[in-house]
Structure formats: structure tokens, C-alpha cells
BAFI-3210 file (N, C-alpha, C; in Angstrom, 3 decimals, decimal comma, padded with zeros to 6 digits):
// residues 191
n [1|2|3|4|5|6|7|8|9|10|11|12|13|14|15|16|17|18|19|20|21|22|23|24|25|26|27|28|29|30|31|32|33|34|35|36|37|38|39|40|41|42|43|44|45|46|47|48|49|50|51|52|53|54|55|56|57|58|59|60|61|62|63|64|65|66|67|68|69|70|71|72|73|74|75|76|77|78|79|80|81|82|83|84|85|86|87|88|89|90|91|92|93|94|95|96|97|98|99|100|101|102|103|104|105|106|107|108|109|110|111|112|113|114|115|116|117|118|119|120|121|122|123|124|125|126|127|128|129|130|131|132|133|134|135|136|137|138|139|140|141|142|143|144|145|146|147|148|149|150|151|152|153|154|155|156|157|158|159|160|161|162|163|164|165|166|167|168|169|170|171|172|173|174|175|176|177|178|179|180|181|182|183|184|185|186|187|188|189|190|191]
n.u [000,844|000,552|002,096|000,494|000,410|000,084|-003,032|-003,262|-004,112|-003,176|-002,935|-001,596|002,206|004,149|005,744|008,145|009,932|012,255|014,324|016,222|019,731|021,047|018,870|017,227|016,361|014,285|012,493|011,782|010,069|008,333|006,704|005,741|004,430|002,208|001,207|002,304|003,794|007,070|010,011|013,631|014,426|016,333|018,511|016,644|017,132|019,265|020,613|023,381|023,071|021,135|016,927|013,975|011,310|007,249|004,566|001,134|-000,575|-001,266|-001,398|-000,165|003,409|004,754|007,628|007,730|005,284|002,456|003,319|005,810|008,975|011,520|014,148|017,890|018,151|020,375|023,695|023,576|021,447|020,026|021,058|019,621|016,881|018,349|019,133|017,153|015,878|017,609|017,528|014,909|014,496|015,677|014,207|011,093|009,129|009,189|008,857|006,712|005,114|006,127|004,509|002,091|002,163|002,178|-000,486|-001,932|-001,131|-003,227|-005,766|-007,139|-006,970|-005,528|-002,981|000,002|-000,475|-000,175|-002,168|-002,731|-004,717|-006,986|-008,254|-010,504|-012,860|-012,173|-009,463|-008,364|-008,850|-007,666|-004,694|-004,827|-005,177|-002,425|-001,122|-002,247|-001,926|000,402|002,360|005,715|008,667|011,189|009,826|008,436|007,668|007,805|005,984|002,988|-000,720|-003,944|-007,477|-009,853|-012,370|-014,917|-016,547|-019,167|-019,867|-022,411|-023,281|-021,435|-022,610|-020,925|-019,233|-016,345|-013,572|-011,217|-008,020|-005,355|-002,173|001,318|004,739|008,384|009,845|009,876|009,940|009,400|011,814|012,413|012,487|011,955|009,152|008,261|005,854|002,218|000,216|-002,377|-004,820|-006,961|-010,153|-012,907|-016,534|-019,804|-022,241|-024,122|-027,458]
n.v [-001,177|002,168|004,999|007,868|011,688|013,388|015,420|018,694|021,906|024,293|026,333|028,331|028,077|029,999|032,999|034,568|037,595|040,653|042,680|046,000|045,954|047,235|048,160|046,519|047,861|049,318|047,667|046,264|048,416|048,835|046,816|046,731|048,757|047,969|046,751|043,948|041,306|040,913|039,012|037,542|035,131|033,553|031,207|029,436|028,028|027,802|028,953|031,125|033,995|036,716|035,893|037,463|036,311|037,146|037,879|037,860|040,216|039,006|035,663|032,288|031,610|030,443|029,388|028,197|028,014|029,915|032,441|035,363|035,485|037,888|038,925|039,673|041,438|039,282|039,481|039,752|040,921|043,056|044,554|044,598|045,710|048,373|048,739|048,918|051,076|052,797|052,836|053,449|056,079|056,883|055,849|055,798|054,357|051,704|053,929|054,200|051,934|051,563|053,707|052,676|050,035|051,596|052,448|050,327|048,984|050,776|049,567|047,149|043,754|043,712|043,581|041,555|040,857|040,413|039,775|040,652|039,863|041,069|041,069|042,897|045,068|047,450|047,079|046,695|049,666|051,417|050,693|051,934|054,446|054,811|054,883|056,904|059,016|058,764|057,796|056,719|058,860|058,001|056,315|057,904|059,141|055,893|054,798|054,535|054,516|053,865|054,526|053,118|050,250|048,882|045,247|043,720|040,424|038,550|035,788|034,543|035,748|037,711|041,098|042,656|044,832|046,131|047,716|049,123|048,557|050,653|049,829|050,436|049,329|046,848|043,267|041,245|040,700|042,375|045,355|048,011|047,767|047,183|046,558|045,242|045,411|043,948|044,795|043,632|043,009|041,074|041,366|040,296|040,342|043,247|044,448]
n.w [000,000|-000,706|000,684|001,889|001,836|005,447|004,926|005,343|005,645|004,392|001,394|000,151|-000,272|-000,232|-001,772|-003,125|-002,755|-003,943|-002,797|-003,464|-003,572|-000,300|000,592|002,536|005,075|004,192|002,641|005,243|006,431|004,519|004,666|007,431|007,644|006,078|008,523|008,318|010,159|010,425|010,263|010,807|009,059|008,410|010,303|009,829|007,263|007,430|005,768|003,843|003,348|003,848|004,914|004,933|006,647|006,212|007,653|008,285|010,832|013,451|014,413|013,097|012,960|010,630|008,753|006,782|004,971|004,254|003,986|003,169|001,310|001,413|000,220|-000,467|-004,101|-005,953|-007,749|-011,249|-011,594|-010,916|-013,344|-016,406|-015,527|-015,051|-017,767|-019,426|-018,751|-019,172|-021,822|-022,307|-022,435|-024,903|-026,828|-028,428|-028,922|-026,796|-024,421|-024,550|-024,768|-021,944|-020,463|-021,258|-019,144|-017,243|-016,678|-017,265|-014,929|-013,003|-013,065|-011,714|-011,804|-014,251|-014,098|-013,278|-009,488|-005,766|-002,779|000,533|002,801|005,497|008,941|009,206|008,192|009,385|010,322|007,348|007,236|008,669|007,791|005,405|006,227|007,442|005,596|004,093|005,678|007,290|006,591|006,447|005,898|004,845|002,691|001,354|-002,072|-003,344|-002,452|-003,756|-003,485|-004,193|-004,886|-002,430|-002,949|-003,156|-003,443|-004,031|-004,120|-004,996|-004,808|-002,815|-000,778|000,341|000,940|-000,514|000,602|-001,511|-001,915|-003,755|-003,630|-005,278|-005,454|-005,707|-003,825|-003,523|-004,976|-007,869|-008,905|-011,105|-011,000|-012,541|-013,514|-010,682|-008,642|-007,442|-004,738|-003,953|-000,614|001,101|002,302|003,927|004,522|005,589|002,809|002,560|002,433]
ca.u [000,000|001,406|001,823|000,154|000,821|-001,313|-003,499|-003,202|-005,091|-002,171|-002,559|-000,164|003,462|005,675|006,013|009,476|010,045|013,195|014,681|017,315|021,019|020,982|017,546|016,187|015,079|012,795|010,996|010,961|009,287|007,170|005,374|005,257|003,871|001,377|000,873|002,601|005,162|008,772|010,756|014,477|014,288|017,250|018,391|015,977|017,275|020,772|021,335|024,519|022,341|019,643|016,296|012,864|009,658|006,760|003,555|000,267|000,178|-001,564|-001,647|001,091|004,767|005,717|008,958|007,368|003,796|001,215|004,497|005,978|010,164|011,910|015,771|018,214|018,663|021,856|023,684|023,083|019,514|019,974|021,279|018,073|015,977|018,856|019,393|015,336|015,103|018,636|017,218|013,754|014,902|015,928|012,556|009,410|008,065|009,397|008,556|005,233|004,707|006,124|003,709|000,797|002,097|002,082|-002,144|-002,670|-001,377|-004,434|-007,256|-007,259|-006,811|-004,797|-001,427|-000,323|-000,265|-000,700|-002,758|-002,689|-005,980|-007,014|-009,028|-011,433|-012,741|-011,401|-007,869|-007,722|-008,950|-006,464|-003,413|-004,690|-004,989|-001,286|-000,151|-002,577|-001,727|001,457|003,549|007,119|009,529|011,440|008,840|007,314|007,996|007,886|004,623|001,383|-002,450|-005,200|-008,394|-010,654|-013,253|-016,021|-017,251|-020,403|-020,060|-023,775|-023,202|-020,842|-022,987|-019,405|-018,477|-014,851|-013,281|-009,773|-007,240|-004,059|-000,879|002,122|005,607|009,293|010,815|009,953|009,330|009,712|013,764|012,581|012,546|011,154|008,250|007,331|005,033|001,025|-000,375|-004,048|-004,932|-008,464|-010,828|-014,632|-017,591|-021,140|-022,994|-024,900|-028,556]
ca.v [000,000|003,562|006,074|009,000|012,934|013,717|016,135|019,804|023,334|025,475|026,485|028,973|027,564|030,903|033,722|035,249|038,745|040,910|044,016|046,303|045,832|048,476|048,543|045,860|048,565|049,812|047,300|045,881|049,318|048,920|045,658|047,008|050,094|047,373|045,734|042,724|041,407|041,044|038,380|037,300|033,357|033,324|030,713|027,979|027,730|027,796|030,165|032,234|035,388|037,070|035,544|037,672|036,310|038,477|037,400|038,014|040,592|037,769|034,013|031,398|032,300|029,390|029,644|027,097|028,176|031,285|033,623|036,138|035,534|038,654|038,581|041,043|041,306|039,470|039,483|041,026|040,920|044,722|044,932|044,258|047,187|049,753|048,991|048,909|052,485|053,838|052,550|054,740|057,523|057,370|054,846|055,926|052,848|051,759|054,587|054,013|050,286|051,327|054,290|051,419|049,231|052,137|052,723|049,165|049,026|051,445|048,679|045,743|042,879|043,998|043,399|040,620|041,187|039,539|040,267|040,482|039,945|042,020|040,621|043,356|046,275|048,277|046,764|047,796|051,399|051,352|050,665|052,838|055,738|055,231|054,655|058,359|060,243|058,360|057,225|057,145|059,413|057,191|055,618|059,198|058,727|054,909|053,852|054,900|054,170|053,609|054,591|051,939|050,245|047,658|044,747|042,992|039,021|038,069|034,110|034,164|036,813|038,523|042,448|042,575|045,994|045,843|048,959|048,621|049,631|050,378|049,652|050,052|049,040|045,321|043,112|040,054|041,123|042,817|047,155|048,818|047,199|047,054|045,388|045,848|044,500|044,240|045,039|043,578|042,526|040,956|040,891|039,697|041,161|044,214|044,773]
ca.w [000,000|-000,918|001,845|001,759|002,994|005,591|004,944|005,392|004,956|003,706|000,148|-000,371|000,705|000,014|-002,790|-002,621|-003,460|-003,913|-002,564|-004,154|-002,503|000,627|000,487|003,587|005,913|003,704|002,795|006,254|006,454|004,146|005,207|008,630|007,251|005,562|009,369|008,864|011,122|009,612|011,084|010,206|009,007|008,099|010,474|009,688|006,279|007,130|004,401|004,317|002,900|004,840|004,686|005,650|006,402|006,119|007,639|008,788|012,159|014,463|014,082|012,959|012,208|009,928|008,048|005,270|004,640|004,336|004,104|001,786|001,446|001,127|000,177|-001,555|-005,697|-006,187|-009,225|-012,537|-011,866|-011,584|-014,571|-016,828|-015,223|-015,707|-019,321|-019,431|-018,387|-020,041|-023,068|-022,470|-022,978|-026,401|-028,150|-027,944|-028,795|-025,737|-023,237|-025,001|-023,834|-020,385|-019,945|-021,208|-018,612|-015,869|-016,872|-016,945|-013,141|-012,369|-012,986|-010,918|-012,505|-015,634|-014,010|-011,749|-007,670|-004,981|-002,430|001,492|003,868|006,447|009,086|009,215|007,442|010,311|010,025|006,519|006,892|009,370|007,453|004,356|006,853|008,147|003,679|003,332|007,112|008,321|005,183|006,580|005,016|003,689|001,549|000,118|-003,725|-003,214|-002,477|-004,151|-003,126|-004,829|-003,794|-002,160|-003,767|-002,651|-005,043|-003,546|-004,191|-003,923|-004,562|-001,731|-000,101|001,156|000,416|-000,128|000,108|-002,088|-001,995|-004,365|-003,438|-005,923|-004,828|-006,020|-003,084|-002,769|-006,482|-008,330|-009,421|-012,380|-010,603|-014,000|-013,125|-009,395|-007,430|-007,185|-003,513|-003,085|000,298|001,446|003,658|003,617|005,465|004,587|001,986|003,412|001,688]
c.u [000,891|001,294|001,365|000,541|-000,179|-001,879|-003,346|-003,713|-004,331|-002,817|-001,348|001,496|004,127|005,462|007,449|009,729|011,431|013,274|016,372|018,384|020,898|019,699|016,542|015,632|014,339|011,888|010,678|009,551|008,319|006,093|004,862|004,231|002,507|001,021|001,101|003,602|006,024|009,775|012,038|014,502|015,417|018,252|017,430|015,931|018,467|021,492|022,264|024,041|021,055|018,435|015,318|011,609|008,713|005,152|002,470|000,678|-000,394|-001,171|000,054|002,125|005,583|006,325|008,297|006,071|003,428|002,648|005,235|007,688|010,366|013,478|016,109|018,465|020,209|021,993|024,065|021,971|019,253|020,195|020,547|017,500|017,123|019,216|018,127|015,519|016,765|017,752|015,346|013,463|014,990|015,108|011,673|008,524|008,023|008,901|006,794|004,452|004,977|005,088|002,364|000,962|001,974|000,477|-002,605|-002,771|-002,583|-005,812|-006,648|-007,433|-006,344|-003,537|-001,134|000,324|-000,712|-001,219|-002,801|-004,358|-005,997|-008,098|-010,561|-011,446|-012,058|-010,087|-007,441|-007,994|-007,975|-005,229|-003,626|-004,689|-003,347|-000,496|-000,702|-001,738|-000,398|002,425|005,230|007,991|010,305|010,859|008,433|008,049|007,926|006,747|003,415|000,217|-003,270|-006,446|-009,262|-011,656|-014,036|-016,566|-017,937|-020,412|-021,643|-023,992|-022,435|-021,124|-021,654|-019,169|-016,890|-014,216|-011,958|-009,395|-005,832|-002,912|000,450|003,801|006,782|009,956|011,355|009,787|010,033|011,204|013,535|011,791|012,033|010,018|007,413|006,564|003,509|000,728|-001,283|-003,610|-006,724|-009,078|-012,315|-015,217|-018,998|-021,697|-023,990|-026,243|-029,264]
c.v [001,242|004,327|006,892|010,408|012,955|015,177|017,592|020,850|024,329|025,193|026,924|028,583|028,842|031,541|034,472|036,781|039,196|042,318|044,527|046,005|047,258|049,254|047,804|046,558|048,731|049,384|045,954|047,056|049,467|047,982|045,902|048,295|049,384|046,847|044,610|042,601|040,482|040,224|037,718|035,725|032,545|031,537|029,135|027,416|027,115|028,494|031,043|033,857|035,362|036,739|036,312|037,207|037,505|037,345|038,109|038,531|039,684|036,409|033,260|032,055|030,822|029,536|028,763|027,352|029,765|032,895|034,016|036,064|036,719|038,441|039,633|040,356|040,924|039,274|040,488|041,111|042,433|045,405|044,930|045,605|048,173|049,759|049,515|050,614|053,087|053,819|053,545|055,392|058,071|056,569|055,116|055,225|052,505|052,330|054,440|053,010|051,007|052,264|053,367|050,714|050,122|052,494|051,587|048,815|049,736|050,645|047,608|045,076|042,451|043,688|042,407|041,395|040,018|040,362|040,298|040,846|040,234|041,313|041,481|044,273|047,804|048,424|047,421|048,534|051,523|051,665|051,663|054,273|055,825|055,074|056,373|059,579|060,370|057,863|057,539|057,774|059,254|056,745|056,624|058,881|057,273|054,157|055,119|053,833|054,477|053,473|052,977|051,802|048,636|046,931|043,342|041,266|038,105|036,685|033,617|034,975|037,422|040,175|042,564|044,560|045,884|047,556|048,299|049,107|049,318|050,176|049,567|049,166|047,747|044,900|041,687|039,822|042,130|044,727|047,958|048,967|047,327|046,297|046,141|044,993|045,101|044,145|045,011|042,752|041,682|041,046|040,452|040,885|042,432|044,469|046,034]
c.w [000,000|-000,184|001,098|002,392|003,712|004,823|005,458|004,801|004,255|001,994|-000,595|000,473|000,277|-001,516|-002,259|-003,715|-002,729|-003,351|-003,321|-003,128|-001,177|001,078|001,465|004,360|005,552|003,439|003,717|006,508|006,216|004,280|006,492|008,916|007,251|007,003|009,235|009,601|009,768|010,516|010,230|010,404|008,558|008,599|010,540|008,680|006,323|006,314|005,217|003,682|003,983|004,172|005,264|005,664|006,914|006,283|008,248|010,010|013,165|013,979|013,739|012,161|011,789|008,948|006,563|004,787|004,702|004,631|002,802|002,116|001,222|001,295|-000,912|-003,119|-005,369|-007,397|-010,099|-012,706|-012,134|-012,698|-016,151|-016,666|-016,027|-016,860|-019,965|-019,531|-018,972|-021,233|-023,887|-022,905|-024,036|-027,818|-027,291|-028,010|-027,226|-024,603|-023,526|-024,284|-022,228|-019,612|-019,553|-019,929|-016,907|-015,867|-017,180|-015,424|-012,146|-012,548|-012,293|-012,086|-013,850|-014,981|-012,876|-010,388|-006,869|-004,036|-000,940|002,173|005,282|007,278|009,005|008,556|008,221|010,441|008,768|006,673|007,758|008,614|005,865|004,877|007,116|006,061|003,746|004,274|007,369|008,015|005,701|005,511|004,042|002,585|000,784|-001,465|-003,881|-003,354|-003,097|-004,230|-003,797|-004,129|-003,756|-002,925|-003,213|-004,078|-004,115|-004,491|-003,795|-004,219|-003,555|-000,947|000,688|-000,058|000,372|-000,424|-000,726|-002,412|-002,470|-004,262|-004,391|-005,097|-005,675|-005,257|-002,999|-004,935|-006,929|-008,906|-010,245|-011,800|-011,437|-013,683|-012,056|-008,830|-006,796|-005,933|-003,497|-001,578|000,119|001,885|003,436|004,706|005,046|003,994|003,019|002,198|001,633]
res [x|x|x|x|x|x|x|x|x|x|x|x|x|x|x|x|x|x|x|x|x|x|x|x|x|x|x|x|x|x|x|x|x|x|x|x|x|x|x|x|x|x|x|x|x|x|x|x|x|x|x|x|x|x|x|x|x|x|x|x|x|x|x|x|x|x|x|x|x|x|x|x|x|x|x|x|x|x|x|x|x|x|x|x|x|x|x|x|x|x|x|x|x|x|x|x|x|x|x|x|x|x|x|x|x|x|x|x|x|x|x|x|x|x|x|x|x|x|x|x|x|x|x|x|x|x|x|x|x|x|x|x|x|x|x|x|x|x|x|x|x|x|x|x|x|x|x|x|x|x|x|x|x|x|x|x|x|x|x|x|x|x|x|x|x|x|x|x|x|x|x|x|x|x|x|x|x|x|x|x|x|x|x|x|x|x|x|x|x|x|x]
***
């Protein structure tokens, strides 16, 4: 007979995102900005580079599941973007597509993100008040908000509010680009 795994509720085991070289405070900053906690995991990899997890601000802190990696660009990964954006400058085709791709980031669901859940609608207005009121200094030019927006689910009777936030700081390697995070919450449908 063939073993089996047990069973388990995790879906998501881990997305790993990058930060520029000299650049980890900030976007510890900026997830803490976001209310999550920021913990160094470094040790439970054994890795000889710094490892951050980035999770949810209550509940389980597991190094292998429901967590966002954060680690620096090594490499020539940097080297990509800044040819990207020397190269800008002088094709307009080019700055053309990248404007398109900065007015596709303004609709939901035109560009990929991922998304972080809030337990309540109170939690997020919360953390979009401290992105509008309380935006650390560091971050000003860095992050941009998108206003909120409610979209009524009436087969799963749930309201979800979703607010999108842009980001250089943090990102999949590729800096040109950036990094869209939903930010949002539900509660039941209201009639």
C-alpha cells in the first residue's frame, strides 16, 4: 500500500520577493507600514544570505507556509531594469509600452499582484490611513495608493473591500516594473 501525505489546509506555501542591494530597511518598512510582522528566518534555512519572512500581524509564524520571502537582488539581476530604463529615454516605442504598462497598473486585474488579507474592514482602513496620514519618510515617492473600492459578491454573499498599493521598493527582481499588492478585507454582503 502507498503512503500517503497527511493532509493539510495550507494552500499557499511561500512567494518570494526581492529588494534592491541596501535597500532591507525599507521594505521591512514597508510591510510594517502594511501591518505585517517582519521576522528574520534566516536561520531555519541555514542560508549564508539574509532571509525575511513576512507574515500576517496575528496568528502562525511558519517559516514554510502562508508567508511572503523577502531577500536582496543578487547578481546582474539589476542589470536588466537599468538597461530597461537607459534605453527609455531614447525609443518611444518603448517609453510608449512602459507608460501602457504604468495605466494598466491602475485597474485591478490587468497586471499581476498579490494580495494580502485584512481581518477586518477596520484593520484595513487602518493601514490605508497610516499609507494616506502616516507614510514614513522614507517611503514618500515609493509607495502609491489607490483609492478603495467595494465589489459585492452576492453568490458568496461577502463584500470585499480591495485597496491597491504600488511599490518600487519590494518586487519580483525585475525594478522597472514594481510590485502591485491588493490590500483587502470581507464581510457579509450588506442589503
Amino acid at each position: 500500500m502507498e503512503a500517503t501525505a497527511p493532509s493539510i489546509s495550507y494552500f499557499l506555501n511561500h512567494a518570494e520577493l526581492l529588494h534592491r542591494p541596501g535597500e532591507r530597511e525599507l521594505a521591512v518598512l514597508l510591510f510594517e507600514t502594511l501591518g505585517c510582522a517582519v521576522l528574520d528566518i534566516t536561520k531555519d534555512f541555514g542560508a549564508s544570505s539574509t532571509y525575511l519572512g513576512v507574515f500576517g500581524p496575528t496568528g502562525e509564524r511558519d517559516s514554510l507556509n502562508n508567508v511572503l520571502y523577502l531577500s536582496e537582488m543578487r547578481g546582474q539581476r539589476s542589470r536588466l531594469g537599468e538597461l530597461l530604463e537607459s534605453r527609455a529615454r531614447d525609443d518611444d516605442e518603448l517609453r510608449a509600452e512602459l507608460k501602457q504598462n504604468d495605466a494598466d497598473r491602475q485597474r485591478p486585474g490587468a497586471t499581476a499582484h498579490f494580495g494580502l488579507r485584512y481581518a477586518s474592514y477596520e484593520e484595513l482602513d487602518a493601514v490605508v490611513d497610516r499609507l494616506q496620514n502616516q507614510l514614513p519618510a522614507e517611503l514618500a515617492g515609493r509607495v502609491t495608493l489607490y483609492p478603495p473600492f467595494e465589489v459585492g459578491l452576492r453568490a458568496l454573499d461577502t463584500e470585499v473591500r480591495q485597496v491597491f498599493v504600488f511599490t518600487d521598493v519590494i518586487g519580483p527582481g525585475f525594478f522597472p516594473f514594481g510590485q502591485l499588492i491588493e490590500l483587502q478585507a470581507h464581510r457579509p454582503l450588506l442589503d
